[in-house]
C-alpha positions as CSV (number, residue, x, y, z in Angstrom):
1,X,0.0,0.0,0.0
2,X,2.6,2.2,0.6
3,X,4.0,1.4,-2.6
4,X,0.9,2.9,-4.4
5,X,0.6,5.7,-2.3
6,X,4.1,6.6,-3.8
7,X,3.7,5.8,-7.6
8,X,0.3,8.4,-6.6
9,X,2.6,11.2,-5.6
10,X,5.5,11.2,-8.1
11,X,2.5,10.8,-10.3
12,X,0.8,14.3,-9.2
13,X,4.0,15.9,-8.6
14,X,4.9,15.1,-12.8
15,X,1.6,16.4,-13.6
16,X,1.9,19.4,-11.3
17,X,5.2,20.1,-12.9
18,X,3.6,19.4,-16.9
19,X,1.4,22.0,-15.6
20,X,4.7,25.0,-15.8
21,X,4.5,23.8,-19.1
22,X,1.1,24.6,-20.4
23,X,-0.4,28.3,-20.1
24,X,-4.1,27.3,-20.4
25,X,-4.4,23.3,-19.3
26,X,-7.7,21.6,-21.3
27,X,-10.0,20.0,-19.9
28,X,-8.7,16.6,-20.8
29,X,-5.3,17.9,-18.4
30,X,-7.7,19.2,-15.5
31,X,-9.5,16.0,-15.2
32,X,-5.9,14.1,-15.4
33,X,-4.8,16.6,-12.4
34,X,-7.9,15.4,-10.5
35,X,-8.4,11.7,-10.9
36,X,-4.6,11.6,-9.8
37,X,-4.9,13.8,-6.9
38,X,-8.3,11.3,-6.1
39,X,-6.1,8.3,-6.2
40,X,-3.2,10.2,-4.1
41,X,-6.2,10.6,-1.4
42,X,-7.7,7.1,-1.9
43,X,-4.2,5.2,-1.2
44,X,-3.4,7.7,1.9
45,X,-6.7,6.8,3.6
46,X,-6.1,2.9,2.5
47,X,-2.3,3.4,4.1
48,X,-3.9,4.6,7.2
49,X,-6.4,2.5,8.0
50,X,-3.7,-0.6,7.1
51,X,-1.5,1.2,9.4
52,X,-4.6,1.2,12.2
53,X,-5.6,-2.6,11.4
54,X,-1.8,-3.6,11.3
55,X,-1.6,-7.1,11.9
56,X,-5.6,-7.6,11.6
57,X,-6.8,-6.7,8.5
58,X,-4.6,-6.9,4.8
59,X,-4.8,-7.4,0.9
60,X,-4.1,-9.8,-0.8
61,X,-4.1,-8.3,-4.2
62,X,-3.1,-4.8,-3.7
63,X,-2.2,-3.9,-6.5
64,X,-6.2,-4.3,-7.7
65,X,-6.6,-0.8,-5.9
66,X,-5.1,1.0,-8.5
67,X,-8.6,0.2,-10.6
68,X,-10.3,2.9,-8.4
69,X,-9.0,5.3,-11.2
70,X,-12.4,4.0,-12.7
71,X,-15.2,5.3,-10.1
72,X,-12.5,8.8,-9.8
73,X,-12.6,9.3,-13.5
74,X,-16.3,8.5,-13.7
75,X,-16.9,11.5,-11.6
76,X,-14.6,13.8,-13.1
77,X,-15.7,13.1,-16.6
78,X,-19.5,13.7,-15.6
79,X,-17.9,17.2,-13.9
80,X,-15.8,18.1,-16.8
81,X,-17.9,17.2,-19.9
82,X,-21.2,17.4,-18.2
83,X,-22.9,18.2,-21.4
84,X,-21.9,15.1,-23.0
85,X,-23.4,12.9,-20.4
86,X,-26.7,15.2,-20.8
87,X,-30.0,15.3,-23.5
88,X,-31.0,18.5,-24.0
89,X,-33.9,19.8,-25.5
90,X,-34.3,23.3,-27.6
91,X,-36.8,25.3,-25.0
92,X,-38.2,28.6,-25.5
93,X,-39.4,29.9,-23.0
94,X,-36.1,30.3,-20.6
95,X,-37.5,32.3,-18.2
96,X,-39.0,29.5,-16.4
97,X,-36.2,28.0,-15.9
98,X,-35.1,31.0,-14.4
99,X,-35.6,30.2,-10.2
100,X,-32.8,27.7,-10.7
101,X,-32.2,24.0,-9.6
102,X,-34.2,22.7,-6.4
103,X,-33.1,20.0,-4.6
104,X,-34.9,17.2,-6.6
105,X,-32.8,18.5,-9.6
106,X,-29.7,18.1,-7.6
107,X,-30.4,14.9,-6.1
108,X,-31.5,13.7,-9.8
109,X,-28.2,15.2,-11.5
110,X,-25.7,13.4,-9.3
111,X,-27.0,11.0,-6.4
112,X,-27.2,7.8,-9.2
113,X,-23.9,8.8,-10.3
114,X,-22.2,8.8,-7.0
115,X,-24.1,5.2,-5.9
116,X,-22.4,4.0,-9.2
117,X,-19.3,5.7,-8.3
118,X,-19.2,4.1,-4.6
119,X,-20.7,0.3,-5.8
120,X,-17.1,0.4,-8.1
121,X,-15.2,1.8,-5.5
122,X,-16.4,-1.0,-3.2
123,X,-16.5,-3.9,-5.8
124,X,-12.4,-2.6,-6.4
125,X,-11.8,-3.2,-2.8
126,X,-13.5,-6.3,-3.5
127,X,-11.3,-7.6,-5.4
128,X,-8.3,-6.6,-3.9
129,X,-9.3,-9.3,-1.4
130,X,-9.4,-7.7,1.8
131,X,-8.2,-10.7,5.0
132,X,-8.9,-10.7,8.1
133,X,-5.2,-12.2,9.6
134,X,-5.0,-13.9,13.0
135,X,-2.0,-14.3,14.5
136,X,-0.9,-17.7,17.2
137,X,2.2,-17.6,19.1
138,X,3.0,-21.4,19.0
139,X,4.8,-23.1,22.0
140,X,8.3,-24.2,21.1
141,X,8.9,-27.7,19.4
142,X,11.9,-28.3,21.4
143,X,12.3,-27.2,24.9
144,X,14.0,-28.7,28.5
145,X,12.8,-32.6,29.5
146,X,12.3,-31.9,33.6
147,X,11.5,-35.3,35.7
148,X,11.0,-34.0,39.5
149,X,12.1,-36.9,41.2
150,X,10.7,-36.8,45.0
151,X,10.5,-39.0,47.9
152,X,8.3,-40.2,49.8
153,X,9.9,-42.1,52.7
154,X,8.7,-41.6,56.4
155,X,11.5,-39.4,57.4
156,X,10.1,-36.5,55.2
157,X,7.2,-35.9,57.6
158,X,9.8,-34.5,60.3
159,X,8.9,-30.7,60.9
160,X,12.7,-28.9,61.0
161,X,10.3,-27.5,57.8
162,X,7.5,-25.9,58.3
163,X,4.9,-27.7,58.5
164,X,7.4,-30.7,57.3
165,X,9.4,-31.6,54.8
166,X,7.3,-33.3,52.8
167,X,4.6,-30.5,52.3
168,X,7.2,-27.7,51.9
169,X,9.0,-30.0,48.9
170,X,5.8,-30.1,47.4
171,X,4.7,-26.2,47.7
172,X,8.4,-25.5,46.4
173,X,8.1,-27.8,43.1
174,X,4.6,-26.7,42.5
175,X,6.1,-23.3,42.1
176,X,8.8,-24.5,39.9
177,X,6.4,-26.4,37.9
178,X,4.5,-23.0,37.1
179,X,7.7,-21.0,35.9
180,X,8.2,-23.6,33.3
181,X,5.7,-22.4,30.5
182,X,7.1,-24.2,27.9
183,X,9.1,-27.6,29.2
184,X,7.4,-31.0,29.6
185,X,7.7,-31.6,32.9
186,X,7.3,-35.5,34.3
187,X,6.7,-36.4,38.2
188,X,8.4,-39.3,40.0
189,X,8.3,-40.7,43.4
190,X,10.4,-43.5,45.5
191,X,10.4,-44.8,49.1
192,X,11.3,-48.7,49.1
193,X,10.3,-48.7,45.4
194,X,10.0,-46.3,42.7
195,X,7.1,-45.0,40.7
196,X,6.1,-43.3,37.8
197,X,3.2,-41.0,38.7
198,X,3.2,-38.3,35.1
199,X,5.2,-39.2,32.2
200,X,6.7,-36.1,30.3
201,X,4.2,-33.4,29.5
202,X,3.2,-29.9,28.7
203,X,-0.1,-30.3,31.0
204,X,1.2,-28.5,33.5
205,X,-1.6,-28.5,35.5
206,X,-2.6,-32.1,35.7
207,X,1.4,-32.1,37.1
208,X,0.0,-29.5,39.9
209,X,-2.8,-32.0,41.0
210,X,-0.2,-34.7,40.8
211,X,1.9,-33.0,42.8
212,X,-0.8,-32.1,45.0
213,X,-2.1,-35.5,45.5
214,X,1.0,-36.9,46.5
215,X,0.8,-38.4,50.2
216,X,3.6,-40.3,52.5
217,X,2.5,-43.6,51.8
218,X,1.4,-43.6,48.4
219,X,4.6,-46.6,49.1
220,X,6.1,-48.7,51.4
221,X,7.6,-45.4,53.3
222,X,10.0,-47.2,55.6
223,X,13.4,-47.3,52.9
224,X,14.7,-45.0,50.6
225,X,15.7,-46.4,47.5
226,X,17.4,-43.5,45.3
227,X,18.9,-45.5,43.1
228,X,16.1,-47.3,41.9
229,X,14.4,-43.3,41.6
230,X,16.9,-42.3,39.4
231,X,16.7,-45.7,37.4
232,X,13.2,-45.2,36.2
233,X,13.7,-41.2,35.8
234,X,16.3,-42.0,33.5
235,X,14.2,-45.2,31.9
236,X,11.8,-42.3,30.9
237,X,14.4,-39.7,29.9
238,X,16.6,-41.3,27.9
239,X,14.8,-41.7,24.6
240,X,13.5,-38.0,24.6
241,X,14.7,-35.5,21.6
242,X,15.2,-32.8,24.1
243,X,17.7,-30.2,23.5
244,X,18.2,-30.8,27.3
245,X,17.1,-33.4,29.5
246,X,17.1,-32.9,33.4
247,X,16.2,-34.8,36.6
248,X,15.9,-32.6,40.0
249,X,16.1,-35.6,43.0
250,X,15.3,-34.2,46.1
251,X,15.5,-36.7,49.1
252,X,16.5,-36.2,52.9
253,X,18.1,-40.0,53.3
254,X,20.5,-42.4,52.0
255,X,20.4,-45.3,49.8
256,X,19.6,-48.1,52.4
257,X,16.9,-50.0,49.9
258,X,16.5,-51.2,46.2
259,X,18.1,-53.2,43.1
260,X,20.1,-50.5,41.6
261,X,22.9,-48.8,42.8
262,X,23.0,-44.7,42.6
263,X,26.4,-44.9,41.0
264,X,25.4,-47.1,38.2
265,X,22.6,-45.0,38.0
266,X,24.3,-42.0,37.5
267,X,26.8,-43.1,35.3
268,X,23.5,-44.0,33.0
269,X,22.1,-40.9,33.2
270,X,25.0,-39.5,32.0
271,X,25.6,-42.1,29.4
272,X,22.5,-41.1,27.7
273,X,23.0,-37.2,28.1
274,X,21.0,-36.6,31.6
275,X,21.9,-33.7,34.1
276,X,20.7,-34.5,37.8
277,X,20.6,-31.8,40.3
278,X,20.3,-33.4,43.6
279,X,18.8,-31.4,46.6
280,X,19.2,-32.5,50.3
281,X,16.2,-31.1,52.4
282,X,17.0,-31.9,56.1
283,X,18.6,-29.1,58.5
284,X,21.8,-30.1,60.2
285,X,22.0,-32.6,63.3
286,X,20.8,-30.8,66.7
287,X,20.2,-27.6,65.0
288,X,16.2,-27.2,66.2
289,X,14.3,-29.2,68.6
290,X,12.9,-31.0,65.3
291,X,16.1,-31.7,63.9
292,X,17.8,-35.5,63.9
293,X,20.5,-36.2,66.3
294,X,22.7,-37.5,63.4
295,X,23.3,-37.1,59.8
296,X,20.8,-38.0,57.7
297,X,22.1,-37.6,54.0
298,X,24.6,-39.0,52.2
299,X,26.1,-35.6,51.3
300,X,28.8,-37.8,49.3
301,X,26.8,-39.7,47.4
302,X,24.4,-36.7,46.2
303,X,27.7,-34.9,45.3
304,X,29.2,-37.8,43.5
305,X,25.6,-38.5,41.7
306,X,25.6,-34.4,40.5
307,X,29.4,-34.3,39.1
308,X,29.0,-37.5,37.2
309,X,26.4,-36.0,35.3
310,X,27.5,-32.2,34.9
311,X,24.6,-31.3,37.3
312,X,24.6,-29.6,41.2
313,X,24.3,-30.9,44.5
314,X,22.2,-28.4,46.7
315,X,21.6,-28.3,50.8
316,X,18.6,-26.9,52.2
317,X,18.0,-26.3,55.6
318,X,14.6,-25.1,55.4
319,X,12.0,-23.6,52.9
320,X,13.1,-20.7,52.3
321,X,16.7,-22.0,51.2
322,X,14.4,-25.1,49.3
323,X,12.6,-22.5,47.3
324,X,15.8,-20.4,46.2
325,X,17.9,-23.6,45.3
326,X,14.6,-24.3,42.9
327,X,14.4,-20.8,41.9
328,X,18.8,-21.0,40.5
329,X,17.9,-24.3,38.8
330,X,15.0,-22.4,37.1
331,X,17.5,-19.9,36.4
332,X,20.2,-21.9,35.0
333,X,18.4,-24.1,32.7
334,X,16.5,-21.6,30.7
335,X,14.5,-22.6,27.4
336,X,15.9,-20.7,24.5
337,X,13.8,-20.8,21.1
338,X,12.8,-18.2,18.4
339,X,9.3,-17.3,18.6
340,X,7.2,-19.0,15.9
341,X,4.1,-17.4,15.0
342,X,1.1,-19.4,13.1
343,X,-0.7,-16.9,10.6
344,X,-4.3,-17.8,9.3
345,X,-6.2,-15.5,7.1
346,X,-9.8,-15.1,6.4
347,X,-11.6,-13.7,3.6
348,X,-14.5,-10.9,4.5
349,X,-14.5,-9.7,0.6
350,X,-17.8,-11.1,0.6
351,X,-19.2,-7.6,2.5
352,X,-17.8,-5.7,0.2
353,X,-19.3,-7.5,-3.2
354,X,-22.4,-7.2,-1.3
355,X,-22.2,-3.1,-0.7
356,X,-21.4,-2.6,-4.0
357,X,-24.1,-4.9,-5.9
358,X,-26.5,-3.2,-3.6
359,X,-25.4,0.7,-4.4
360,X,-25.6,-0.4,-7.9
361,X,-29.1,-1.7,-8.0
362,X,-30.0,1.4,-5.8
363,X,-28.2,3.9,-8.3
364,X,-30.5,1.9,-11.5
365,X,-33.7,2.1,-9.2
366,X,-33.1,6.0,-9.1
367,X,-32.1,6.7,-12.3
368,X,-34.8,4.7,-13.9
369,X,-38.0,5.0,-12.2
370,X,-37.6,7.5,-9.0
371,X,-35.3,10.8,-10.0
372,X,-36.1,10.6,-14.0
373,X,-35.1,13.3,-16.0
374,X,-36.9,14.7,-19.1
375,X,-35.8,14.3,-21.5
């Protein structure tokens, strides 16, 4: 559009400058001078109105505007050479004709011609094939693989977190869970055994009510088997197409249970490209009235288990710390992608075809059997 509005000007700036040229400009020059100028004032409303309907409204077929030359020169012809378009008949008695046009005469010399003028202006549009465009900002096709791997032993229902462990680990990943628009996220859990309770996923929210009905018992809560944990994790991770594939094992125990040893574990997790971040959540020995008496967590292991597989081991002594070690893992595995926006268009010419057909058939029903002129 801005294109036209363009070829418009230079066009009325050539014919502005012809004009130096020519002392007495016909009337064949004049109506060149104004059906330009029309067009220059057609394609700077149509510019503006594109500009206010940016991204909702378009042509296809632009270029089909420059046809409204035909409803401009219509007009100007029926100015300029009025007495071409108009019978006359040889009268002689003049004076009286001498009180002048009324309004009927007005409305009968030009109304029909500007409902033809405005049903090929809008059939024009018409076929430029005016589109209404809708734009969809589409989630990413390739994102970070998160499996929150939590247990759910007996010794998480201490209270050295408020209310306990287990309740605060499960208000912290809930939160984590809603930072990460665009990951599939899958949940989980382990005692004595290991379970899968959400494979990968972008419903987010079924993850929330997951997480939310999560109870200490759901197994046998008397062992803590992390290696087993991180066996399954990984059994679901390892064929994804992930850019980046993580697992986030929070526990407060050791390994005193299960088939698989956390080493081996690890070892496959980073065989088949897995990062674990492991997270303690237990306070230190005699630090609160509700803390143990002795060490709880196998600091080493958790260590061990986050070098082998280029991840982070994290302690947390309470929720607070819980929720900021959650909130630098957020932080460090960010989701980069390009934004990729779906375009649809819709047609709404239709309106248009419509308008015009029906100016035009009002412009014939005037001009034939309501405003008729004799002769």
């Amino acid at each position: 559009m801005l294109t036209l509005f363009l070829i418009s000007c230079g066009a009325l700036i050539a014919v502005l400058l012809s004009s130096l040229l020519i002392n007495t400009p016909a009337k064949w020059f004049r109506a060149l001078l104004a059906g330009v100028a029309a067009c220059m004032v057609f394609f700077l409303i149509a510019l503006c109105l594109q500009r206010v309907f940016k991204g909702i409204a378009d042509f296809v077929n632009p270029w089909a505007l420059l046809l409204v030359i035909l409803p401009a020169g219509l007009l100007i012809a029926k100015t300029l050479w009025k007495q071409s378009f108009t019978p006359r008949l040889v009268y002689s008695r003049t004076a009286v004709l001498a009180g002048g046009k009324n309004l009927r005469a007005a409305l009968t010399e030009w109304l029909p011609n500007l409902l033809y003028a405005l049903a090929l202006t809008l059939l024009v549009v018409a076929l430029a094939r005016p589109v209404s465009v809708d734009r969809t900002i589409l989630p990413p096709t390739e994102g970070i693989d998160i499996i929150l791997l939590m247990d759910v032993s007996a010794s998480m229902q201490r209270q050295d977190f408020y209310p306990n462990r287990f309740t605060a680990a499960i208000r912290t990943a809930d939160n984590f869970v809603q930072k990460r628009l665009n990951d599939r996220i899958g949940l989980v859990v382990f005692s004595r055994a290991a379970m899968l309770q959400a494979p990968l996923t972008l419903d987010h929210e079924a993850i929330r009510e997951l997480l939310g009905a999560l109870y200490l018992g759901i197994i046998d809560p008397n062992y803590t088997a992390i290696g087993d944990g991180l066996g399954v994790a990984t059994a679901h991770l390892k064929d994804s197409q992930a850019k980046s594939k993580v697992i986030i094992l929070l526990t407060d125990g050791a390994n005193n249970a299960g088939s698989i040893d956390p080493r081996l574990a690890a070892k496959a997790a980073q065989a088949y490209g897995i990062k674990v971040y492991t997270v303690a959540t237990a306070s230190p020995p005699g630090s609160g009235i509700f803390s143990s008496n002795e060490e709880e967590i196998d600091e080493s292991l958790l260590l061990e288990i986050a070098n082998e597989t280029g991840g982070k081991f994290y302690r947390a002594k309470n929720e607070m710390e819980l929720s900021k070690i959650y909130n630098t893992i957020n932080e460090l595995e960010k989701t980069e992608f390009a934004q990729s926006i779906q375009t649809s268009q819709s047609d709404f010419y239709l309106p248009f075809v419509l308008a015009g057909l029906l100016c035009l058939g009002l412009g014939i029903l005037l001009e034939k059997l309501i405003l008729i002129r004799v002769p």
